[in-house]
VEXTOR-712955 format. One record per residue (C-alpha): x, y, z; residue number from 1. Coordinates in steps of 0.25 Angstrom, whole numbers, plus 5000, padded with zeros to 4 digits. Example, Ala and Ser with C-alpha at 12.3 -4.5 7.8 and 13.67 -1.06 7.14 Angstrom:
# VEXTOR-712955
{east->5049; north->4982; up->5031; i->1}
{east->5055; north->4996; up->5029; i->2}
# end
This chain:
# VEXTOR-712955
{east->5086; north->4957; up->5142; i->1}
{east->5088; north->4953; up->5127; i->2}
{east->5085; north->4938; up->5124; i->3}
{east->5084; north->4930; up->5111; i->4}
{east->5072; north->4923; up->5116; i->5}
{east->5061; north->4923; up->5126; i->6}
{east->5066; north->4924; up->5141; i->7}
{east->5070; north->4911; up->5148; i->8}
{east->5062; north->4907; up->5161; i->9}
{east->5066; north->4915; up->5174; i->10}
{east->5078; north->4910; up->5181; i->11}
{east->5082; north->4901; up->5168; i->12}
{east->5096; north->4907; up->5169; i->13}
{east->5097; north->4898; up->5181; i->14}
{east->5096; north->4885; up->5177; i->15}
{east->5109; north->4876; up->5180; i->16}
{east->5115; north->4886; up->5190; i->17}
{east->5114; north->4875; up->5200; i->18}
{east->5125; north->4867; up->5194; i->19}
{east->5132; north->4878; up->5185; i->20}
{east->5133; north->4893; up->5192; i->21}
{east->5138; north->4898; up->5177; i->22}
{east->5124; north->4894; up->5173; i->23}
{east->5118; north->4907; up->5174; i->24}
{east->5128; north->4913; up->5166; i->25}
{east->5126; north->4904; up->5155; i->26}
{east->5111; north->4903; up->5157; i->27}
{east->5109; north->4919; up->5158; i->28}
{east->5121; north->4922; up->5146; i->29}
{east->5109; north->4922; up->5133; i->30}
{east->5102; north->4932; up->5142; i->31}
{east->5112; north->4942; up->5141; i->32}
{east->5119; north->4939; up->5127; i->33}
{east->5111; north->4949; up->5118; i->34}
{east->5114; north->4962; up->5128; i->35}
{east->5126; north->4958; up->5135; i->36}
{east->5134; north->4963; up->5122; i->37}
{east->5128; north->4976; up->5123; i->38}
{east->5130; north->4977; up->5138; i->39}
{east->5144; north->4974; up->5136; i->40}
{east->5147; north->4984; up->5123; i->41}
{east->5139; north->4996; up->5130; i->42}
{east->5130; north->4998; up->5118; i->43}
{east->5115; north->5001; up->5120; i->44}
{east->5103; north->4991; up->5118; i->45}
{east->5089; north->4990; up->5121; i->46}
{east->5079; north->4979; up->5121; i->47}
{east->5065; north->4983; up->5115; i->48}
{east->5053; north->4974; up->5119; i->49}
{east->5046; north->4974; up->5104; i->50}
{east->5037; north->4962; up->5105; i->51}
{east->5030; north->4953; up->5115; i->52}
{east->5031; north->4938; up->5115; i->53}
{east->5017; north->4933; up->5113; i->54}
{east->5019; north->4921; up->5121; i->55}
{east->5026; north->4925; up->5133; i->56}
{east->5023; north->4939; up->5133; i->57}
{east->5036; north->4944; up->5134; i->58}
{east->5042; north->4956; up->5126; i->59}
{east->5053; north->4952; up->5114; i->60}
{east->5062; north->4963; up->5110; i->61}
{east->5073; north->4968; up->5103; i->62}
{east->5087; north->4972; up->5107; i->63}
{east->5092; north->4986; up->5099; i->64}
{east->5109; north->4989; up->5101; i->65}
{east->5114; north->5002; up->5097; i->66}
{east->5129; north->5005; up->5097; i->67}
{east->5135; north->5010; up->5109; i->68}
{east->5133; north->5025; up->5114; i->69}
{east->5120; north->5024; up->5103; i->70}
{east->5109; north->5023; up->5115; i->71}
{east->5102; north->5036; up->5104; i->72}
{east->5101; north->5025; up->5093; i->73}
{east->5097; north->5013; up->5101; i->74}
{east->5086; north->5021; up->5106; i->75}
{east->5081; north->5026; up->5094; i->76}
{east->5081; north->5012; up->5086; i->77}
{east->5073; north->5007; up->5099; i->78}
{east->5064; north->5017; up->5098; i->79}
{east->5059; north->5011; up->5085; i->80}
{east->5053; north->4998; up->5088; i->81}
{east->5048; north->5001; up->5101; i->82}
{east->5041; north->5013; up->5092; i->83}
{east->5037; north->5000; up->5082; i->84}
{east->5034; north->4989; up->5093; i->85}
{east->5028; north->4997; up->5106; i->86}
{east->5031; north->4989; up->5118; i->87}
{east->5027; north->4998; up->5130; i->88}
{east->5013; north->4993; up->5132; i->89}
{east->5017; north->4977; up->5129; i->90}
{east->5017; north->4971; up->5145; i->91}
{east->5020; north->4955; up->5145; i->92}
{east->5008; north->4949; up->5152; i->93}
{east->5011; north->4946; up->5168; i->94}
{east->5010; north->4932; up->5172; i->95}
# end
């Protein structure tokens, strides 16, 4: 999931369902504005976790598109920062 911000509490998405129904819909649309495009057009993307918010813990990363049918190039620009910015040994401590 690709956000402009840190994650909202669980079960956010449901507040004012009580008296609206459309509320989740309204509530959960920033969630899904920054891939829905892509999901729509067909065209690849992947989402690279390239740092760690010191305060939370949780990884920040960065969203790479390629054109469509080019899955080749998206997987080689990716390739580069995890290369730069390793992220397989990072965990986010467990409460």
């Amino acid at each position: 999931m690709v956000l402009r911000g840190s994650p909202p509490a669980v079960g956010w998405w449901r507040a004012g369902t009580g008296q609206d129904p459309l509320a989740a819909l309204r509530n959960s649309y920033p969630m899904g504005v920054f891939t829905s495009l892509f999901n729509v057009t067909g065209q690849p993307a992947i989402s690279l976790p390239v740092h760690h918010d010191a305060a939370s813990g949780l990884p920040v990363g960065v969203q790479i598109v390629a054109a469509p049918w080019r899955e080749d190039l998206l997987l080689q620009v990716a390739h580069l920062p995890e290369q730069a910015l390793p992220w397989t040994g990072r965990r986010p401590p467990v409460s």
